[in-house]
N, C-alpha and C positions, 0 to 999 in steps of 0.2 A: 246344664247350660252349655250351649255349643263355645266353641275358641272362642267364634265371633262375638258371639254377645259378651261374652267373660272380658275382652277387650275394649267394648261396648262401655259396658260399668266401669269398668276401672276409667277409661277417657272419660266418662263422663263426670264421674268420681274428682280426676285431675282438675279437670276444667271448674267445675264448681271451688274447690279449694284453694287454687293457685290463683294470684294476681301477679299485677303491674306487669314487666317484659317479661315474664315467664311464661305468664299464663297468653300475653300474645304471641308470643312465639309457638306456644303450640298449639294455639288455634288455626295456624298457619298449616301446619299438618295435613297433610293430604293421603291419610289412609285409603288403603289399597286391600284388596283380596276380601279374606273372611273377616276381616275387621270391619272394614269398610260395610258387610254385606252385614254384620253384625249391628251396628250402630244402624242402620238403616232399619232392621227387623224390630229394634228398640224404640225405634220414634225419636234418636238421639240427634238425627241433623236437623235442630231449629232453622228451618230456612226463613224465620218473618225478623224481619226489623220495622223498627220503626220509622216510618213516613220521613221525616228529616234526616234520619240520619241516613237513610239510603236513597236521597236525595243529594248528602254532602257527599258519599261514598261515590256517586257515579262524578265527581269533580265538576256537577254542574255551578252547583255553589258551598259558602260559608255553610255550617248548621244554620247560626244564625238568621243567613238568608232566604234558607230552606225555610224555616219557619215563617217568615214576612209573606213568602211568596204560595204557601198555604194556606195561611190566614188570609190572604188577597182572592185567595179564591181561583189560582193561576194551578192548579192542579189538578188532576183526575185519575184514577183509579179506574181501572173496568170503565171509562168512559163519563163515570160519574165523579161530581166535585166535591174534594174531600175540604175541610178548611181545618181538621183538627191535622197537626204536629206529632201529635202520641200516636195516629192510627197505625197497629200491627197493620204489614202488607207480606207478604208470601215474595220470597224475591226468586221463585223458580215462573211462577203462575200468573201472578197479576201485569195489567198493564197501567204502568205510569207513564203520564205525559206531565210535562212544565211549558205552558204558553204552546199546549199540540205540539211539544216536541218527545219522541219518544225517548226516555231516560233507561238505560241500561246501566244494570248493578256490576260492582265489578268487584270480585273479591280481593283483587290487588289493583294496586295506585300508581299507576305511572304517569309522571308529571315533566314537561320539559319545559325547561328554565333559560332563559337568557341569564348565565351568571355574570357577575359584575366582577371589574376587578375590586379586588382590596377587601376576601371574601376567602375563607379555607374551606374547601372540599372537604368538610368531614360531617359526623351527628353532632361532634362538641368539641369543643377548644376552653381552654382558662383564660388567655389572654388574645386569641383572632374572635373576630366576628363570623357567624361560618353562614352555609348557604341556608339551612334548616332554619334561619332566624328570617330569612325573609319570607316565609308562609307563616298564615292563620296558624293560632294558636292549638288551636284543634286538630290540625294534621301534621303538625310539631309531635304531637302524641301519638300518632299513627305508625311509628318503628320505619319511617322512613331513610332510605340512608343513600348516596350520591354511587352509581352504576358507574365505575373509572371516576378518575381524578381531572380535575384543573389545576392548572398554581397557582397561587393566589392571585400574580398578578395578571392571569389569563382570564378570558371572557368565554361566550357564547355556550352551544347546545352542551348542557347539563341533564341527565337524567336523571330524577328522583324516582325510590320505588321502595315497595316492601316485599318486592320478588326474589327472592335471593339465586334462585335457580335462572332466571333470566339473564339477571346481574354477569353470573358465572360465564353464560353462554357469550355475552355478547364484550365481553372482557379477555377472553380465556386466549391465550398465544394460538392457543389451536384452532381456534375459528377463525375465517376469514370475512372479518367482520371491519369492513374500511372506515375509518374516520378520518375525516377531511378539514383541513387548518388551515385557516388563512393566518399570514404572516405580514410583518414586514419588518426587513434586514436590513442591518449596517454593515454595507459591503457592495459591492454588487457580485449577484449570483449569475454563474456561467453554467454552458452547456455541461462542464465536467465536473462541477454541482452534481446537475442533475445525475451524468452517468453513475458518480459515485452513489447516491442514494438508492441508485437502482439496482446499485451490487451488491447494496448491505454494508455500512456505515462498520467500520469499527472504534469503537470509543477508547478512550486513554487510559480506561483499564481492565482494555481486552474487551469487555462485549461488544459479540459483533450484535448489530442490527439485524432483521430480516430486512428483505429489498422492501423498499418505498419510490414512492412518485414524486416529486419532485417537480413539478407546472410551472416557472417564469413564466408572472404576469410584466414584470417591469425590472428593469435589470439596469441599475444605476448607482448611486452613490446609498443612495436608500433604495432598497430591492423593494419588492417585493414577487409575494408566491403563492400556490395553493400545495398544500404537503397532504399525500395521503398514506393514512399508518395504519399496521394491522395487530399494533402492541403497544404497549404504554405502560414503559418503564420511567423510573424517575427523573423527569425533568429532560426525557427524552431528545424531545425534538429541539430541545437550545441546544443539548450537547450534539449533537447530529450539527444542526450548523454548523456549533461552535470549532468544532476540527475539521471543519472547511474554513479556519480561519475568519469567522463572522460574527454576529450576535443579533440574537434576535433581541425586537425594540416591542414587537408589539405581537399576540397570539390569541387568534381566535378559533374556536371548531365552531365547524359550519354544519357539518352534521355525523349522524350515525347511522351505518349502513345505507336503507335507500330510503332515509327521515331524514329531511330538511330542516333545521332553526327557522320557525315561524317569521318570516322577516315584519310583521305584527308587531313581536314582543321587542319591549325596550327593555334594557340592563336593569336586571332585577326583578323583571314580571315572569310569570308564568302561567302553560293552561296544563290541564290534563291531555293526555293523546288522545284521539280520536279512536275511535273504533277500526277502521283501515291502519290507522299509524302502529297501534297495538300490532297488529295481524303481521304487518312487516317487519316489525321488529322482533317479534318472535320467529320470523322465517329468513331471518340475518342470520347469511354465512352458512358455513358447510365445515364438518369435522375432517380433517385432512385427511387423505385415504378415499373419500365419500367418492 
C-alpha cells in the first residue's frame, strides 16, 4: 500500500470513529500531496449529500425550509423535479436549481450579520447573550465562530465563518485589510484629530497604533466620523479617541475590505455572502513586503 493510501485508511478510519467537534474539525482538513491523491485512488472523498442539507449548506435556507421547498416541487436536479429531501446529489457534478436559481455548495459558511448591540462576539458566554444565538439552530452546530471582534455594545458588519485560514488572513496585523467604523463622539473632533490618527495613536500604555484615517463627517458638540483600521486590538478605537480627550457614544463598522454591510439587513439579521462577495474577501489585502 502506497503513503497515500496508508493515509487514506487511517482518515478514513478517523473520520468513521471520531464525533461532535473533533470529528468536524477534521473534516475541515484539506489534505494535500500523496494523501490527498491517496484518498482519491480509495474512493474516500464522498462528494454527495443529501438534497436538504446541501441546500441549507449553500445559505439559501433553514434545512427545514429546504425540505418544504422540495416537497413543493421548487427544485431540480439535472433539470429534472426532485420532491424527495433524502435524495444523494454529487456536489462536484449535478446541477441544482431552487425556484431556476442556480444553488452552489460551499464547503465553508460565510455569513454577514448586522450585530446588535447588547450581543458578545464570541461561540459562548455563561452570563452574555452572544451573536451565535441569533442563527437557526442548525447552523448554531455548524463550528461557526465570529472573524474579529465587536464590543458588545457596538453594531454593524459581523462576519460569521467556519474558515479558520480566512478568519487569519483578514484579521492578521500583517494584511492590509481596512475596516471602516462609523462613530459618533462626545467632543468635537478637529483637523489635529485626524493628523494624529494618521501618525499612529499612541495609547496610555505605550502601544502605538499603526496609522489610521480619520474622515470628519460633523464636528460639534457631538462629532461625528468614519475611522478606518487595519488592526483591532482591544477596544481599540475608544482608546484611540479616548487620548484625544473624547469618547466614543456610539460604533458601527460599516464594512470589511471592499464588503459593504447590506444596508438590507436590520440589527440582528443576516444572509450568507454572495458568490462575488466570497471572492473579495478572500482577495482582501496583501502581505506586507508583497
Amino acid at each position: 500500500m502506497t503513503d497515500g493510501c496508508k493515509s487514506a485508511v487511517f482518515f478514513e478510519k478517523f473520520l468513521r470513529h471520531e464525533t461532535g467537534a473533533c470529528r468536524t474539525k477534521y473534516l475541515r482538513i484539506e489534505m494535500k500531496g500523496h494523501a490527498a491523491d491517496g484518498c482519491r485512488a480509495a474512493g474516500l472523498y464522498d462528494m454527495t449529500l443529501r438534497l436538504d442539507r446541501l441546500i441549507s449548506d449553500s445559505g439559501k435556507a433553514t434545512r427545514s425550509a429546504a425540505r418544504e421547498m422540495i416537497r413543493a416541487g421548487r427544485v431540480q436536479i439535472n433539470g429534472a423535479v426532485c420532491k424527495k429531501p433524502e435524495t444523494k446529489v454529487d456536489t462536484e457534478t449535478c446541477e441544482i436549481r431552487v425556484d431556476n436559481e442556480m444553488i452552489r455548495y460551499r464547503r465553508n459558511i460565510y455569513l454577514m450579520m448586522n450585530k446588535p448591540a447588547g450581543y458578545v462576539s464570541s461561540t459562548e458566554d455563561p452570563s452574555e447573550k452572544t451573536v451565535l444565538s441569533l442563527l437557526p439552530e442548525e447552523l448554531q452546530k455548524r463550528g461557526l465562530f465570529p472573524a474579529g471582534r465587536l464590543d458588545k455594545d457596538a453594531q454593524g458588519f459581523l462576519l460569521l465563518t467556519d474558515d479558520g485560514a480566512l478568519s487569519h488572513a483578514i484579521t492578521s496585523p500583517k494584511r492590509h485589510v481596512d475596516k471602516v467604523y462609523s462613530v459618533r463622539v462626545l467632543g468635537k473632533l478637529t483637523e489635529e484629530d485626524a493628523d494624529a490618527f494618521s501618525a499612529g495613536i499612541v495609547l496610555s500604555d505605550g502601544l502605538r497604533c499603526r496609522p489610521s484615517k480619520l474622515e470628519i463627517v460633523k464636528s460639534a458638540e457631538i462629532s461625528e466620523a468614519l475611522v478606518t483600521l487595519r488592526e483591532g486590538k482591544y477596544h481599540q478605537l475608544k482608546r484611540m479617541v479616548a487620548s484625544r480627550g473624547k469618547k466614543v457614544l456610539e460604533l458601527k463598522r460599516c464594512s470589511i475590505g471592499q464588503i459593504m454591510l447590506d444596508p438590507g439587513l436590520l440589527p440582528g439579521q443576516w444572509r450568507a455572502l454572495t458568490p462575488g462577495e466570497e471572492e473579495k474577501l478572500k482577495n482582501s489585502g496583501r502581505f506586507e513586503g508583497d
